[in-house]
C-alpha positions as a LaTeX table, in Angstrom:
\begin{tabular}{lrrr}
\hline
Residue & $x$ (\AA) & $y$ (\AA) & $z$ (\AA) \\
\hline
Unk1 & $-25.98$ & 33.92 & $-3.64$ \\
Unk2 & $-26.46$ & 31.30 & $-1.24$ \\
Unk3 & $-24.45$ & 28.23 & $-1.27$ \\
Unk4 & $-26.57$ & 25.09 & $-1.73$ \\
Unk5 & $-25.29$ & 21.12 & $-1.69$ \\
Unk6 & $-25.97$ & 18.87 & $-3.95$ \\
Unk7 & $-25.89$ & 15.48 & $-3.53$ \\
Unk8 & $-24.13$ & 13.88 & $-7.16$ \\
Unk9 & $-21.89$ & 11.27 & $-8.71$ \\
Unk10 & $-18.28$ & 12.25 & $-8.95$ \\
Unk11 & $-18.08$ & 9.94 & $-11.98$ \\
Unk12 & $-20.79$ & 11.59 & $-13.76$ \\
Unk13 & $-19.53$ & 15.20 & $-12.82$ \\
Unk14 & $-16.21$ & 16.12 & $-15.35$ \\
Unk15 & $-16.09$ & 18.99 & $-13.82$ \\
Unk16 & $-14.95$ & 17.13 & $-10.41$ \\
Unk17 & $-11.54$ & 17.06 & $-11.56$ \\
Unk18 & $-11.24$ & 19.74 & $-13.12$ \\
Unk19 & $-11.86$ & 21.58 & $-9.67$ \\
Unk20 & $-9.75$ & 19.30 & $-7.88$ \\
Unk21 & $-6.50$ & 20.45 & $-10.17$ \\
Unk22 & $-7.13$ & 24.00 & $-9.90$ \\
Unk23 & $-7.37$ & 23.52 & $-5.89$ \\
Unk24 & $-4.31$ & 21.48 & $-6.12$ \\
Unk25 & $-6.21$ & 18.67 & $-4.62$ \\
Unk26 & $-4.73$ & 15.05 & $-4.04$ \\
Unk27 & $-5.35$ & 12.01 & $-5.97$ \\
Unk28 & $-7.07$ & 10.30 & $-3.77$ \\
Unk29 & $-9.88$ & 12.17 & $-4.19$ \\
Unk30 & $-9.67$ & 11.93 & $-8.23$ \\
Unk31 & $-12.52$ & 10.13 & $-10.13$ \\
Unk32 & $-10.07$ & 7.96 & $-11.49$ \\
Unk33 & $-9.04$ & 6.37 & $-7.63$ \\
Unk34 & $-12.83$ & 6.88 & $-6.76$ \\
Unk35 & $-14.13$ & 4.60 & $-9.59$ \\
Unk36 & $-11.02$ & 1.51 & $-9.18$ \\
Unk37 & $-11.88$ & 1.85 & $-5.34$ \\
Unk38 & $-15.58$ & 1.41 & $-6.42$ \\
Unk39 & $-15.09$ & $-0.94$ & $-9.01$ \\
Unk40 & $-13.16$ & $-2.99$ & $-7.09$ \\
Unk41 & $-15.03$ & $-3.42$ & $-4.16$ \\
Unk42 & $-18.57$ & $-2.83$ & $-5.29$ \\
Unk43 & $-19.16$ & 0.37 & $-3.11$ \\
Unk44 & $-21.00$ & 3.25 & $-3.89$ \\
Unk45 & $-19.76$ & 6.85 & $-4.92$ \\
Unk46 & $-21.64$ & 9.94 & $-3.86$ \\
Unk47 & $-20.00$ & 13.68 & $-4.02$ \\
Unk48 & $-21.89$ & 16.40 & $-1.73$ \\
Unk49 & $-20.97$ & 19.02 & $-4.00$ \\
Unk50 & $-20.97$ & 22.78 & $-2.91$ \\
Unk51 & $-22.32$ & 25.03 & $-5.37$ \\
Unk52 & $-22.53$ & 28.82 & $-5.68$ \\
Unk53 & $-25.50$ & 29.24 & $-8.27$ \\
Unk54 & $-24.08$ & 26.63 & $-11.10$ \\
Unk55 & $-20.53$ & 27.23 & $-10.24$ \\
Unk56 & $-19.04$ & 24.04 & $-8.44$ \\
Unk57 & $-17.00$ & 25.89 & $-4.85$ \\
Unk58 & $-16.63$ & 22.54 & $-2.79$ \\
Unk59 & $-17.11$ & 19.43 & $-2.12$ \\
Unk60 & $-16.69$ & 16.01 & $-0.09$ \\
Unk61 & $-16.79$ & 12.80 & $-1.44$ \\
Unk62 & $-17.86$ & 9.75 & 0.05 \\
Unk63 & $-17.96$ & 6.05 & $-0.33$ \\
Unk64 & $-20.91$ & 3.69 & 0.75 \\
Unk65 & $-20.02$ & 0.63 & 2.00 \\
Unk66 & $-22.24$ & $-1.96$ & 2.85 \\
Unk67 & $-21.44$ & $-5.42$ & 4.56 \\
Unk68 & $-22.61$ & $-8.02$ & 6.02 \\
Unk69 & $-19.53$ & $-8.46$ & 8.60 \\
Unk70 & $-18.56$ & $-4.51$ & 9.53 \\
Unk71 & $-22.05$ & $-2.97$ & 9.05 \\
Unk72 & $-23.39$ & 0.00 & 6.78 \\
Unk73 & $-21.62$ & 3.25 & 7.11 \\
Unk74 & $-19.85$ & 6.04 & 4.74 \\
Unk75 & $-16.51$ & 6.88 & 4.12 \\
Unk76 & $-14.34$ & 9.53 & 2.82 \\
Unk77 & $-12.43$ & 7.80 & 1.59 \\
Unk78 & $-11.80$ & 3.69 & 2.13 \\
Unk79 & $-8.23$ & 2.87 & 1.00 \\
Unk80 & $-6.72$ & 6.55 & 0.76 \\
Unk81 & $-3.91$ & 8.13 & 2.75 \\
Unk82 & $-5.76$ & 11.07 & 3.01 \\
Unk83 & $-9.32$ & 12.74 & 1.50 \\
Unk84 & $-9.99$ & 15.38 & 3.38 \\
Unk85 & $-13.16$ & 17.72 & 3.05 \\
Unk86 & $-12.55$ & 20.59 & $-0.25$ \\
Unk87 & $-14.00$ & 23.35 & 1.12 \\
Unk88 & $-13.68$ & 26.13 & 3.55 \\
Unk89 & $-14.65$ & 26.04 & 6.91 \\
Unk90 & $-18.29$ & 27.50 & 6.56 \\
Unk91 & $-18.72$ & 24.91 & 3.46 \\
Unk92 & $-17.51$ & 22.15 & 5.86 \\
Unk93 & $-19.73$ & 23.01 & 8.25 \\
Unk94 & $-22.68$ & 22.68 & 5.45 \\
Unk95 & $-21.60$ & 19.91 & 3.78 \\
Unk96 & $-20.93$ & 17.95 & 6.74 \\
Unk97 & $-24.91$ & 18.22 & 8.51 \\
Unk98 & $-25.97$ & 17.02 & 4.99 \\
Unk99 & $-23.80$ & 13.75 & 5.13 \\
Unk100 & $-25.20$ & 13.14 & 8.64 \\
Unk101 & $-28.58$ & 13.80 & 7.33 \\
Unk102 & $-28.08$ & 11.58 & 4.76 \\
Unk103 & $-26.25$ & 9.08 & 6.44 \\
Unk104 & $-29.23$ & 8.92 & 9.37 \\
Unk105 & $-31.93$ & 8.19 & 6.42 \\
Unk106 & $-29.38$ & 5.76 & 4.89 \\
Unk107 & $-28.92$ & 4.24 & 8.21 \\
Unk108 & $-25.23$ & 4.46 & 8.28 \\
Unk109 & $-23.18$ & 3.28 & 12.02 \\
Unk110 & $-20.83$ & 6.09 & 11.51 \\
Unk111 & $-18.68$ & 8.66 & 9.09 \\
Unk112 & $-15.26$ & 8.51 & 8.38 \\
Unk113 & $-13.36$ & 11.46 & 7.06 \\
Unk114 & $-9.53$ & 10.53 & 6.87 \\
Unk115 & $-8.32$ & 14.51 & 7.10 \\
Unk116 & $-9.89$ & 17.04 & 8.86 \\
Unk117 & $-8.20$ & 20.60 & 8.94 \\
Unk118 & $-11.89$ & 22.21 & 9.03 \\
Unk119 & $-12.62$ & 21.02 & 12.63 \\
Unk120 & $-12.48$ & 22.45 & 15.76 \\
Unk121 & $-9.35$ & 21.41 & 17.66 \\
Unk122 & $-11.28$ & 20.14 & 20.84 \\
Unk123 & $-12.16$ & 17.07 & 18.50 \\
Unk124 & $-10.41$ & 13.79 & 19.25 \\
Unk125 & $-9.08$ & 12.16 & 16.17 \\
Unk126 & $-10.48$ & 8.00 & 15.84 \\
Unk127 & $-6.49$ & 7.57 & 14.72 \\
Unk128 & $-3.47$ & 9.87 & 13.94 \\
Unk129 & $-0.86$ & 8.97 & 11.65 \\
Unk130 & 1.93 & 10.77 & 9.68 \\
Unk131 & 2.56 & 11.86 & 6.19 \\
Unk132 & 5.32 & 12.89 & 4.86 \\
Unk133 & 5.86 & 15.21 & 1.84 \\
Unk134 & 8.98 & 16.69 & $-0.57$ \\
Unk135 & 8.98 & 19.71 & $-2.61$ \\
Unk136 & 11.03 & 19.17 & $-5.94$ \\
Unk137 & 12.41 & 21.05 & $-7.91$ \\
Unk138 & 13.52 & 21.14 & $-11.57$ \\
Unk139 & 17.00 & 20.04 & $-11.61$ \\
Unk140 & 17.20 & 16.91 & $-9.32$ \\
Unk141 & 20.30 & 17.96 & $-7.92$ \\
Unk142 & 18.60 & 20.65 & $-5.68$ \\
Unk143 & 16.89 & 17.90 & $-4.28$ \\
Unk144 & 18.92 & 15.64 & $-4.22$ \\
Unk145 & 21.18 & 18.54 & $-1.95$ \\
Unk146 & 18.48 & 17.85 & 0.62 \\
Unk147 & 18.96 & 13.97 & 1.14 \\
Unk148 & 20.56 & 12.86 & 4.70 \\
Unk149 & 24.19 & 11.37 & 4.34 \\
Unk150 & 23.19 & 7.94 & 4.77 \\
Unk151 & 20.58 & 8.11 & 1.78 \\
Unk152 & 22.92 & 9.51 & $-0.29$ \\
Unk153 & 25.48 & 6.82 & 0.53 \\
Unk154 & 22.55 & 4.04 & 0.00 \\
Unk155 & 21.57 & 5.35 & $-3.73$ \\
Unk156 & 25.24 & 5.18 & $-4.41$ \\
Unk157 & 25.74 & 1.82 & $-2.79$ \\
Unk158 & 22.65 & 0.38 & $-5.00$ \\
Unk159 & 24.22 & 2.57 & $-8.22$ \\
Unk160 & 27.36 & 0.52 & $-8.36$ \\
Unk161 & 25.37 & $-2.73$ & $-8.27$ \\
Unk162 & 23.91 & $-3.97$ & $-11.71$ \\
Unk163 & 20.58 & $-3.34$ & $-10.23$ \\
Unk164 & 18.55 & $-1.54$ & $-13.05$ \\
Unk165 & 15.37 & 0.43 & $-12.26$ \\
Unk166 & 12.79 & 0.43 & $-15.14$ \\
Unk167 & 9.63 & 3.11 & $-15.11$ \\
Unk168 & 7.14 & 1.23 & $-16.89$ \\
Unk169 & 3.09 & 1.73 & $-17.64$ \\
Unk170 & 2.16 & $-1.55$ & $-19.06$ \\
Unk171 & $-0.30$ & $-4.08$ & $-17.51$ \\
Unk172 & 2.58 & $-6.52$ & $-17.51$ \\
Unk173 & 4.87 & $-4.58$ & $-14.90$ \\
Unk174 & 1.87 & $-3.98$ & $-12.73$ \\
Unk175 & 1.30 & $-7.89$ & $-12.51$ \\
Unk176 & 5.22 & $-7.98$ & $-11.90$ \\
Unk177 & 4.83 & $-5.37$ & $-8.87$ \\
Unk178 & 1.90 & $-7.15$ & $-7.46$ \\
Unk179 & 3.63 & $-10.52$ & $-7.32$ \\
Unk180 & 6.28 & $-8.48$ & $-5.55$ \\
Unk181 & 3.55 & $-6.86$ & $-3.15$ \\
Unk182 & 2.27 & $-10.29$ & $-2.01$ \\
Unk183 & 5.84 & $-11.39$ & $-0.76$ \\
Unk184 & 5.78 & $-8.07$ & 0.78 \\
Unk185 & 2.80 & $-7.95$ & 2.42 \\
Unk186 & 3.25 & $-11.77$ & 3.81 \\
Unk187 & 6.55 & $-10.72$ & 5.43 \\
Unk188 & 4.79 & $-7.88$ & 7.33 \\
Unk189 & 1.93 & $-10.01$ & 8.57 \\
Unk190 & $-1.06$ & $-8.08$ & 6.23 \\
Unk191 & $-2.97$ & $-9.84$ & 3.50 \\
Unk192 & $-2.28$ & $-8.17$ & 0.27 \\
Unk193 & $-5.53$ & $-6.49$ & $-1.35$ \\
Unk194 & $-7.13$ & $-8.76$ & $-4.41$ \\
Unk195 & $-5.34$ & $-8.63$ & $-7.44$ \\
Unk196 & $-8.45$ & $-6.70$ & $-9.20$ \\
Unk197 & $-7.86$ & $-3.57$ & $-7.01$ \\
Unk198 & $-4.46$ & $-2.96$ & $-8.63$ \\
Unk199 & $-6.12$ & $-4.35$ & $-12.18$ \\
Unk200 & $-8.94$ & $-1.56$ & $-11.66$ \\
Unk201 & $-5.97$ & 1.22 & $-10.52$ \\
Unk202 & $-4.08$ & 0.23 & $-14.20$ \\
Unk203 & $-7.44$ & 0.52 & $-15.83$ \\
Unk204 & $-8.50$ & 4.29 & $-14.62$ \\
Unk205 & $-5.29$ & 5.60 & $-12.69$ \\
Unk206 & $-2.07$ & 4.30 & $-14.60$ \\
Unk207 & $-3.79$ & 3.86 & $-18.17$ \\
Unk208 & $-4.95$ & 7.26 & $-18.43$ \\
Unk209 & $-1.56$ & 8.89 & $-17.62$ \\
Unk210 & $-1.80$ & 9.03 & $-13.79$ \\
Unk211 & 0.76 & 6.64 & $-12.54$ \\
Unk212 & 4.21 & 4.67 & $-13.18$ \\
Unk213 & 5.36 & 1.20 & $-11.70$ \\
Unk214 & 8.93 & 1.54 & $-11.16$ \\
Unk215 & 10.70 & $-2.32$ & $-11.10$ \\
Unk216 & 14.33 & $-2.83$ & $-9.80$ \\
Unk217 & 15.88 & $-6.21$ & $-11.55$ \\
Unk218 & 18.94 & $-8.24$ & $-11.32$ \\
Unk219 & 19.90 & $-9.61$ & $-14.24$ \\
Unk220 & 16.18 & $-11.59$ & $-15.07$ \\
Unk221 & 14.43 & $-11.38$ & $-11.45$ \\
Unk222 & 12.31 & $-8.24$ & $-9.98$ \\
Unk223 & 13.50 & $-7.96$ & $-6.50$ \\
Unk224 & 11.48 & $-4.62$ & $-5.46$ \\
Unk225 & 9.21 & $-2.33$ & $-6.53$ \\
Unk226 & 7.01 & 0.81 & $-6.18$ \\
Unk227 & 3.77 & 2.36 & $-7.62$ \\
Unk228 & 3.82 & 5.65 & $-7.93$ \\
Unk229 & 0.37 & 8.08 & $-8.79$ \\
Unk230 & 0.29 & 11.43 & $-10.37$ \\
Unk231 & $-2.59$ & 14.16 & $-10.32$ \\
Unk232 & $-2.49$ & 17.66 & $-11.47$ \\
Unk233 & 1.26 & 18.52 & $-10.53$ \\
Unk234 & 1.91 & 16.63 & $-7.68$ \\
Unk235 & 2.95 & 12.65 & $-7.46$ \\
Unk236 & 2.12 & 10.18 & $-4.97$ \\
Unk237 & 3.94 & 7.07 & $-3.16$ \\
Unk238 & 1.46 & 4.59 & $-2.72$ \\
Unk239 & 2.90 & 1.36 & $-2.67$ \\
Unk240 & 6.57 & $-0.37$ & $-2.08$ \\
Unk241 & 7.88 & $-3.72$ & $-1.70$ \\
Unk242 & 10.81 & $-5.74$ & $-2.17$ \\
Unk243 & 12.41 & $-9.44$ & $-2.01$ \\
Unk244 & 13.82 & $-9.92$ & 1.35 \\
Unk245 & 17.38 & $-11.13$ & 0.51 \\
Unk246 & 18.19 & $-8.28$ & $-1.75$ \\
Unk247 & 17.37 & $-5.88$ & 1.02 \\
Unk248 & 21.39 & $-4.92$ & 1.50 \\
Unk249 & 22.01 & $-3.86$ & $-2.15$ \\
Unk250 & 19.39 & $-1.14$ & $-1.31$ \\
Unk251 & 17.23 & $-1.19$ & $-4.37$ \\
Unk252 & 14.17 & 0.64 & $-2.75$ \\
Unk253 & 16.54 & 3.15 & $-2.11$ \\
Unk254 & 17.76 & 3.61 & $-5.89$ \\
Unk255 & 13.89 & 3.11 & $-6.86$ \\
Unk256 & 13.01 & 6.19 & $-4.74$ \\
Unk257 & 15.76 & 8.32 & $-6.39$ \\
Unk258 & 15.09 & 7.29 & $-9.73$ \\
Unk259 & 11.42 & 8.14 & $-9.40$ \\
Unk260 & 11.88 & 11.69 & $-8.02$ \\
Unk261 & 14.78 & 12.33 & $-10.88$ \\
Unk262 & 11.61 & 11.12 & $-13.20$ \\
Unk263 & 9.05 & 13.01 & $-11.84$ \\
Unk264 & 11.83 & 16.65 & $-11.35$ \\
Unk265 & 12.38 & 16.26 & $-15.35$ \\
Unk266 & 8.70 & 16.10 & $-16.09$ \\
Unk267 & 7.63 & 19.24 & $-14.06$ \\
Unk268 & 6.10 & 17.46 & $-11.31$ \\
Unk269 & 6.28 & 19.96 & $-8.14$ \\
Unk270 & 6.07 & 17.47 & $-4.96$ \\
Unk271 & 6.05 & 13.79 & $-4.17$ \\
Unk272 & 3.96 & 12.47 & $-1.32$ \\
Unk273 & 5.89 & 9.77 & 0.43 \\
Unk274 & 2.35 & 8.34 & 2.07 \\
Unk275 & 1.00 & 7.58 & 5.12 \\
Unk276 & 3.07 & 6.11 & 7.83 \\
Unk277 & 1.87 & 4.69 & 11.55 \\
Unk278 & 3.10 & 7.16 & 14.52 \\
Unk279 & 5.48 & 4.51 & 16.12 \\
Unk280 & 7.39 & 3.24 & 12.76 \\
Unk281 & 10.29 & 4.66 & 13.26 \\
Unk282 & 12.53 & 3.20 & 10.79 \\
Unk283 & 9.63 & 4.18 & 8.12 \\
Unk284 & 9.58 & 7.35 & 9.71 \\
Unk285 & 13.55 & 7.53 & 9.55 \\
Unk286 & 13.85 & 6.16 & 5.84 \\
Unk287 & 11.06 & 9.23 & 4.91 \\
Unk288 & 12.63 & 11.93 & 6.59 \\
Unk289 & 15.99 & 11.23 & 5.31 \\
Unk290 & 14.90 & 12.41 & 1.62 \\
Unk291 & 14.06 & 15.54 & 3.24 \\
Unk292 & 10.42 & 15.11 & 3.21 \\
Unk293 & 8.70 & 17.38 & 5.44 \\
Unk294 & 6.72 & 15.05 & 8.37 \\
Unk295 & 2.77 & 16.28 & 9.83 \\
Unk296 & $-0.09$ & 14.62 & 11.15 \\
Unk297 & $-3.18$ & 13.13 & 9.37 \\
Unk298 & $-6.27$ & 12.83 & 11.18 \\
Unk299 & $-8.97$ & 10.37 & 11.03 \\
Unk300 & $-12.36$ & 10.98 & 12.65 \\
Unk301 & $-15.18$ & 8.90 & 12.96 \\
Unk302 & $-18.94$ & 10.26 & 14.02 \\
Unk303 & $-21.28$ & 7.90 & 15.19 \\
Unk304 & $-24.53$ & 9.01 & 13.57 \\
Unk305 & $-26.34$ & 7.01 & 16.69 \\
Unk306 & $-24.58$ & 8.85 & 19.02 \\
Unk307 & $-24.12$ & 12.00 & 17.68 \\
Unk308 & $-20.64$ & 12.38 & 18.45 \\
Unk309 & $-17.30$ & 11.76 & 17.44 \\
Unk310 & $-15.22$ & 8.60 & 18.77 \\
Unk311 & $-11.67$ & 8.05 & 19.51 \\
Unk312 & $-10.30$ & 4.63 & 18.77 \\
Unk313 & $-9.12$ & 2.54 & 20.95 \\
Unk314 & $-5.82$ & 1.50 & 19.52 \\
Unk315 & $-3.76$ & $-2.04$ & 20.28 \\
Unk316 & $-1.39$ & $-3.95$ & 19.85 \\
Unk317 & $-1.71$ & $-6.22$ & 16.32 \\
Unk318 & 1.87 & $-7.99$ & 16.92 \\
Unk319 & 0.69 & $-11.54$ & 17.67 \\
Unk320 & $-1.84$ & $-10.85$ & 14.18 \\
Unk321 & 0.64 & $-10.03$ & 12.11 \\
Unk322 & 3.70 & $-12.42$ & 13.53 \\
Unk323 & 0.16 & $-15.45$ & 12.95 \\
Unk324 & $-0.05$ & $-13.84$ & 9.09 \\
Unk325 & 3.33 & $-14.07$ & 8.41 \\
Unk326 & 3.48 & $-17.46$ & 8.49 \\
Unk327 & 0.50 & $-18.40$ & 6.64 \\
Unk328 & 0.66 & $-19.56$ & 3.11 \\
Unk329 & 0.89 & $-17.25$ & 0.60 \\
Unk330 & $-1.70$ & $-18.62$ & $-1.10$ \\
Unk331 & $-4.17$ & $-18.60$ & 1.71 \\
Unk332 & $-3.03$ & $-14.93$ & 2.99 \\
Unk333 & $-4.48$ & $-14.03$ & $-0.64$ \\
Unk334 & $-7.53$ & $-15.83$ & $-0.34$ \\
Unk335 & $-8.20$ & $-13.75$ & 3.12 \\
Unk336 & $-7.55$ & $-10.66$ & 1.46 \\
Unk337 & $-9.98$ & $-11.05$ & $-1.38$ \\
Unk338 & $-12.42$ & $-12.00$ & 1.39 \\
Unk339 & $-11.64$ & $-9.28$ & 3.56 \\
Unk340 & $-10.85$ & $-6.17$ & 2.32 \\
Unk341 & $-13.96$ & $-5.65$ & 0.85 \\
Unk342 & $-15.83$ & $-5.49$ & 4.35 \\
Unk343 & $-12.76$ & $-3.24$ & 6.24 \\
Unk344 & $-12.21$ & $-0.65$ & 3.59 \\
\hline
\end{tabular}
């Protein structure tokens, strides 16, 4: 029977998810993370769904987003580490002439898929950047086996401190993270997304089962943090920060250990450690020394007025970020709330 694509809602379609698990899929692409991304930013959802007959066999998902600053164009998918196309190479190859198609009659500037693997090599990425992934295992001890002598010796530094590390699912300990997250984000020069994005990921990510914040205190003050997602068998590292000063006790270290002890005792099979820029190399050194496994992620942009597919051009955003980093907190917020929206 011939395949045929249809052109849906991934949060009217159950079934989305369902697919997604059996194909081991990430959970970026999840209906949960589709609608906060959605919710949150007022963009629009649409699935070109692969079907055999009835029988859901692929799919891409995409996000609309419309704006009066960075134009009309679609997405797969804004704010993800990585969303690449379900599908085989022939259903790629479908799917993908019926997002130009649409996008042309929708009058979209260009596509973005952030992952790839079903295009030809001669195909310049827009950006490259690295992920890095762990395989665990059931006793934590096998994993922890893995970890580089200077990890080990920075969990054990932090684990004679009276730092304690909390894994907690409440609304109250994501408002706690994102108050850490700001500080973060100020220190690295990037406004910190709106407050409702991580109110929309508690409401259909961490609510429904699919997520943990971890918290590091001393004595009465948080001084880091991470938020971790879960889909199907596999978790996700999606966001980190800490307090500055605190930064030599090593808490982000003990959070990291205490989160993959957490996720080896409940059956989970891999952690994703996220998306990191090719020239970080003390991210790229703090990843790797957990024994994470390092590849590229590609992200490719078409121009639908064009035809073809663009490479960035890349830069330099030192003097941006070093200007950032000294704005007021309070008015690095207010930029993100008016930003994000139109970059995603």
């Amino acid at each position: 029977m011939a395949r045929r694509i249809k052109i849906i809602s991934p949060l009217d379609y159950p079934e989305w998810d369902e697919f997604l698990i059996r194909r081991s899929a990430g959970v970026f692409l999840s209906s949960g993370w589709i609608r906060a991304v959605a919710e949150s930013y007022r963009y629009s959802p649409i699935l070109f769904g692969i079907f055999d007959g009835e029988e859901l066999a692929g799919g891409v998902p995409v996000m609309e987003v419309k704006s009066l600053l960075t134009g009309l164009r679609g997405g797969s998918l804004p704010f993800s580490d990585y969303s690449g196309p379900v599908t085989d190479e022939d259903g790629f190859k479908k799917t993908f002439c019926a997002i130009i198609d649409h996008g042309k009659k929708r009058g979209w500037d260009y596509v973005e898929l952030r992952g790839g693997d079903n295009l030809p090599g001669f195909v310049e990425a827009h950006e490259t950047y690295l992920i890095h992934s762990l395989m665990l295992a059931e006793n934590p001890g096998d994993v922890y086996s893995g970890l580089s002598p200077s990890t080990k010796r920075n969990i054990k530094k932090a684990a004679k401190t009276p730092i304690e590390v909390q894994g907690l699912v409440t609304s109250e300990s994501v408002k706690d993270f994102y108050s850490l997250h700001c500080i973060t984000r100020r220190r690295n020069g990037i406004p910190p997304q709106p407050f409702y994005f991580f109110k929309k990921i508690y409401e259909h990510v961490i609510s429904k089962g699919g997520g943990t914040v971890f918290l590091a205190s001393l004595g009465d003050k948080n001084i880091a943090g991470a938020l971790f997602l879960r889909f199907g068998r596999r978790a996700f590292f999606k966001f980190g920060a800490s307090v500055p000063e605190f930064l030599h006790l090593r808490p982000n270290n003990l959070i990291m250990w205490k989160a993959i002890e957490w996720h080896c005792s409940n059956g989970y099979k891999s952690l994703c450690l996220g998306r990191t820029d090719i020239d970080d190399e003390g991210l790229k050194r703090f990843k790797s020394g957990w024994g994470a496994d390092e590849r590229a992620v590609k992200y490719y942009r078409y121009y639908l007025k064009r035809d073809a597919f663009i490479k960035g051009m890349g830069g330099s955003l030192d003097f941006r970020k070093t200007f950032l980093s000294k704005m007021p907190l309070p008015a690095l917020k207010a930029a993100g709330r008016l930003l994000y929206r139109h970059i995603g």
